[in-house]
N, C-alpha and C positions, 0 to 999 in steps of 0.2 A: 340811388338808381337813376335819378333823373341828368346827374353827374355823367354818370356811364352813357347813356343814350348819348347826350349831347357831344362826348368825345365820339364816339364811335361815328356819327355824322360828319366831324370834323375829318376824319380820315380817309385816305385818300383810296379809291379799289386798286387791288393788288394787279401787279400786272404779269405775264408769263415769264416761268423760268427760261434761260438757255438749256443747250443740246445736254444728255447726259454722257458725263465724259466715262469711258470703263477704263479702268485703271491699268487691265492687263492679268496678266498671271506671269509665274518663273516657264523659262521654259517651254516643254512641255506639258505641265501641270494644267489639272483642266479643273482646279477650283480658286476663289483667291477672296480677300473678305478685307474691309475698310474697319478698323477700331476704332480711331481718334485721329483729330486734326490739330495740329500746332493753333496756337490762339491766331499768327498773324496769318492763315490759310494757307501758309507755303509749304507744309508736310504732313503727308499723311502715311497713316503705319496701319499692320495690321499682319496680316500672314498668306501665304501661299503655298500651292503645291508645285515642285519642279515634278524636273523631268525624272528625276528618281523614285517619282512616288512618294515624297520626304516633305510634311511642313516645313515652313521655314518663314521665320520673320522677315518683313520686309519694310521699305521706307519709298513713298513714292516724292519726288518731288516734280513742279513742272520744267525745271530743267535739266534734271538729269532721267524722269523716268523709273519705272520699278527699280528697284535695288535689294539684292538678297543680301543679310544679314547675317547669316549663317547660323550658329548654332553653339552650344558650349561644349570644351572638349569631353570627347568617349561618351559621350549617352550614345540616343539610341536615333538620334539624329531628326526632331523636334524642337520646334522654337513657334514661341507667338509672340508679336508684339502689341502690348495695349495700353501705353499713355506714350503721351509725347508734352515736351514742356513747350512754352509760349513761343516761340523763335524753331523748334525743330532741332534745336541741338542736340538733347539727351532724349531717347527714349529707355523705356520699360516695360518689363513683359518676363515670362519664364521660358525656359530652355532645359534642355534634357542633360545631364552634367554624369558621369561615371561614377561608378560608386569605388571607394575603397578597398584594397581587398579583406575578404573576411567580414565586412559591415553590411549594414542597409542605408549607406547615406545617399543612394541613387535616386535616379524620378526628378522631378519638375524642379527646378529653382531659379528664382528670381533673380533678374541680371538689370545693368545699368549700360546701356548703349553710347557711345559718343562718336565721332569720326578719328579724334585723337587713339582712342584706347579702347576701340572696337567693344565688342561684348563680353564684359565682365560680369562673372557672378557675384550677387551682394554676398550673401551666408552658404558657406560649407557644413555647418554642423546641426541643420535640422534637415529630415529627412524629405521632406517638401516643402516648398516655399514659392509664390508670386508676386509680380509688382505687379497690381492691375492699375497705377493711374500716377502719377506725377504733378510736383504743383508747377505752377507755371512756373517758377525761377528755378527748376531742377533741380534744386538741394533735397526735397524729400519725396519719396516713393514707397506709397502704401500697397497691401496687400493682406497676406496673409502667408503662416509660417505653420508647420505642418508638426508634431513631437510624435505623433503617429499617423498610422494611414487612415484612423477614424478622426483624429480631429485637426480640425484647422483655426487657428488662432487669430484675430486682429491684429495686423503691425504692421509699423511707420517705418521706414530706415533713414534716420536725419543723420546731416553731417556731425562727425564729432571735432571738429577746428582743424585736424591735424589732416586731414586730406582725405578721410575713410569715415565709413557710418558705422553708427551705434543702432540700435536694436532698440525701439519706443515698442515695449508691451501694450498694444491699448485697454484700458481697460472692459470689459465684458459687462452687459446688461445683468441684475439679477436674477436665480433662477435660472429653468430651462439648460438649456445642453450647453457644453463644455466646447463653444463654437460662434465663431465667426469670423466677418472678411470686410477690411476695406477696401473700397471700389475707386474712393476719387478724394483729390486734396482742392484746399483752396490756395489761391497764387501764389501765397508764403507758406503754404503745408500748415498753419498753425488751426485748420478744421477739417478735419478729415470725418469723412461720411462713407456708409454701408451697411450691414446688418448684425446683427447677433440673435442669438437664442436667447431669450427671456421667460419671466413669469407668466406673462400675458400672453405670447405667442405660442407656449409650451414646446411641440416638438417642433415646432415650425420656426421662423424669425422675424425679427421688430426691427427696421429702421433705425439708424442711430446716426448720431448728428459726436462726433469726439471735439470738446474743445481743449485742445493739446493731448492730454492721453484719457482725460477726464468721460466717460459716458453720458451721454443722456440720448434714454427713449424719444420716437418720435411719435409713438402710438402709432394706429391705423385707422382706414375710411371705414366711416360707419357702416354695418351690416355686414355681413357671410365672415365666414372665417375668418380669425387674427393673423395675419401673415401681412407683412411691408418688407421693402428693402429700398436704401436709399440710393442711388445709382449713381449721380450727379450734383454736386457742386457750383455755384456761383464764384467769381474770383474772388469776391468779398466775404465770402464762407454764410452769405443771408438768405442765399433761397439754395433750396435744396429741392432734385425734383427724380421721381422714381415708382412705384407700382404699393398699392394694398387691395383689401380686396370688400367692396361693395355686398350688397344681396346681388345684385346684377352680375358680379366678375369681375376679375384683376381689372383694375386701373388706375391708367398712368396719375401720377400726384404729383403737383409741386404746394412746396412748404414754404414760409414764411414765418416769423416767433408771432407775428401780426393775426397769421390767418389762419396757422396749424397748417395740417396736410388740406390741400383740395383736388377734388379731383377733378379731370381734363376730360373727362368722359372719353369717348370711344369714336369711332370713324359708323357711319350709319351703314344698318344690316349686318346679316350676323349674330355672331352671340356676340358677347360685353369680353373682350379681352385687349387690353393696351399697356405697354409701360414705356417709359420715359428713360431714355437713354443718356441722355446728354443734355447739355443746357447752354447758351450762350456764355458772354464774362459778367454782363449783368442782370442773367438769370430770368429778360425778359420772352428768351427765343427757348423753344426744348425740342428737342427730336425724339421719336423711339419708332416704335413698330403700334399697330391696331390691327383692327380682325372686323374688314368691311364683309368679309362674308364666312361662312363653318370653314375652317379647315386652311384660309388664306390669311395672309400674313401681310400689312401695304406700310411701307413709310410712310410716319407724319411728320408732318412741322406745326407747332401751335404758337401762337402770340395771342395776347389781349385784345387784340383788334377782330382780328378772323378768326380765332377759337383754333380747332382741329380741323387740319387739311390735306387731303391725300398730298402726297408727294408724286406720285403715279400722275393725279390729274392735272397737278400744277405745271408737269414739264410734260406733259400728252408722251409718257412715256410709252404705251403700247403701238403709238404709230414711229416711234424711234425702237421697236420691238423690244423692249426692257420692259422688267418688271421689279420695280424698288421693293424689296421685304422689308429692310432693317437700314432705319436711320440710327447711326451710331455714333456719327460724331460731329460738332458744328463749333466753325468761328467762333472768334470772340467776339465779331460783330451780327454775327447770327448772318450770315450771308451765302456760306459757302459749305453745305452738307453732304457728308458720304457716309456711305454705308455697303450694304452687300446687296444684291437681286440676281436676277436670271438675265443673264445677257442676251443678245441676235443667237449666239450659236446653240441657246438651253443649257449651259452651266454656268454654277454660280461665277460669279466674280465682283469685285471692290468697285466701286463707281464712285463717280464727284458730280455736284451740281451746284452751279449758283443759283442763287436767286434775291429776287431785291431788299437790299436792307428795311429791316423793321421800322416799319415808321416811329418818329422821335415819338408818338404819345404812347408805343406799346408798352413800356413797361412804368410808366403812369397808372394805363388803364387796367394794367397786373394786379398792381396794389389795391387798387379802388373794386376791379370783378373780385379779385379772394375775398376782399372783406367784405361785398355784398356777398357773395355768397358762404362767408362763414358765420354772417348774420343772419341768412334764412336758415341755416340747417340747424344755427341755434334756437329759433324762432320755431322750427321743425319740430324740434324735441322740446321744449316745453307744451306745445300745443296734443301730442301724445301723451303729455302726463297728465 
């Protein structure tokens, strides 16, 4: 503890963000939403509404601007995009694709974006399928893969040499339901992270941390209900960070094999509800959503240094008339975060913001606050027994 103190004096006070930038919308469209940010901060993805009323994936970059993406042929004209690799070259995400005649191969499937070879769907032959997340070198794109409209599967789509992917089954937690979804890879795909149904969680789902197609549980934060899901990835595939649930309420967790899940507590007022969306490449920076007050919703950013921080307060977003809800996606250097809020005009739309790199001891002081504090709450529970 006295370790911790003395870094955290070492540090330097944080200083204000810049403007917040709004992304735009297609169109006409009067909604638009930020998913994920390239590692090097040069592209970010997510989805919009045009002018026809029609989602539709999109790619912002700062020099060319929103860009629609369009959609896969004969669905029903539907598309999101939700990972992007390190550089911005490949995104992924699902699109509305036609069915066959006389089949039910219609509904959502997961597509591979490029500028060469537009938007391609990975699999034809399951009846729904997504890419939610991409590792950084764009070979592999997890999600989940659909055999009926009740269940949904873990899986990876890696290359198989010859220019096309193969199908990584991941394997499922034991027990509990016939279900789950990867959410996020690390830089080389070889750890991919999300949830499943298991023993422990019952109807609910556990966290899980895949090394290669391998499972392992991550467990959940002590107290209320058994439910985690792991959301976010490190490039190094060693922190992992995401939501369970307290006696208090959901909150946000980051993981370490060092420190287990810990939780990030919550934004003050309110009830107890946060989770962690995203994470920097060295898992020192996390973004998601908190609940400073019943019923609102405020972007955070958390490091070791400063803990949990509005995002609202950091960039004095209400005298720029914004309102940050949902941090969703950040740098690799933890610098540059978007997500979705209420624009000047009151509908939603994608926003970007910088703000100043994490000081070099935050993810120092990462390692050193998990392990004090996975040694009081070990310290906790022996003192109740």
């Amino acid at each position: 503890m006295r370790v911790l103190l003395v870094l955290l004096l070492l540090a330097p006070a944080s200083v204000r963000a810049q403007e917040v930038i709004g992304l735009g919308r297609l169109g006409l469209g009067t909604y638009s939403s930020a998913t994920a940010i390239s590692a090097d901060g040069s592209t970010v993805v997510g989805y919009s509404e045009n002018s026809d009323a029609a989602r539709h994936a999109i790619r912002w970059t700062q020099a060319g601007g929103l860009e629609d993406l369009g959609d896969l042929p004969a669905g029903s004209d539907d598309s999101v995009a939700t990972g992007v690799s390190a550089d911005g070259s490949v995104i992924v995400g699902a699109g509305s694709a036609g069915s066959s005649p006389g089949s039910l191969d219609g509904g959502a499937k997961a597509f591979r974006w490029t500028a060469a070879a537009g938007m391609q769907q990975f699999v034809a032959s399951f009846l729904l399928s997504a890419a939610n997340g991409v590792s950084a070198d764009g070979t592999t794109a997890v999600g989940f893969r659909g055999t009926s409209l009740a269940v949904q599967l873990p899986t990876a789509w890696r290359p198989d040499g010859l220019g096309g992917f193969v199908i990584d089954e991941l394997e499922e937690l034991e027990g509990g339901l016939e279900e789950g979804v990867a959410l996020d890879a690390s830089s080389d795909g070889g750890v991919v992270v999300g949830y499943s149904s298991s023993t422990a969680s019952g109807s609910a789902f556990e966290a899980v941390r895949w090394n290669g197609s391998a499972a392992t549980p991550l467990g959940d934060l002590p107290g209320g209900a058994f439910a985690s899901e792991a959301r976010a990835v490190s490039a190094d595939g060693l922190v992992i960070v995401g939501s369970g649930f307290t006696a208090a309420g959901r909150e946000a967790f980051r993981w370490t094999e060092a420190t287990g899940l810990v939780s990030l507590g919550d934004l003050a007022g309110g009830g107890v509800d946060s989770v962690a969306l995203a994470t920097s490449a060295d898992g020192s920076v996390v973004v998601g959503f908190a609940t400073p007050d019943v019923g609102v919703r405020h972007a955070f950013v958390w490091d070791a240094v400063d803990g949990m921080r509005d995002l609202n307060e950091i960039a004095d977003a209400a005298a720029q008339d914004w309102l940050l809800e949902f941090a969703s996606g950040v740098s690799g250097n933890g610098s540059v975060i978007v997500g979705e809020g209420t624009a000047p005009d009151g509908n939603p739309e994608a926003w970007r913001l910088r703000v100043p790199e994490p000081h070099p001891l935050a993810a120092s002081l990462a390692g050193v606050a998990g392990l004090w504090t996975a040694r009081r709450t070990r310290a906790a529970r022996r003192t109740r027994r």
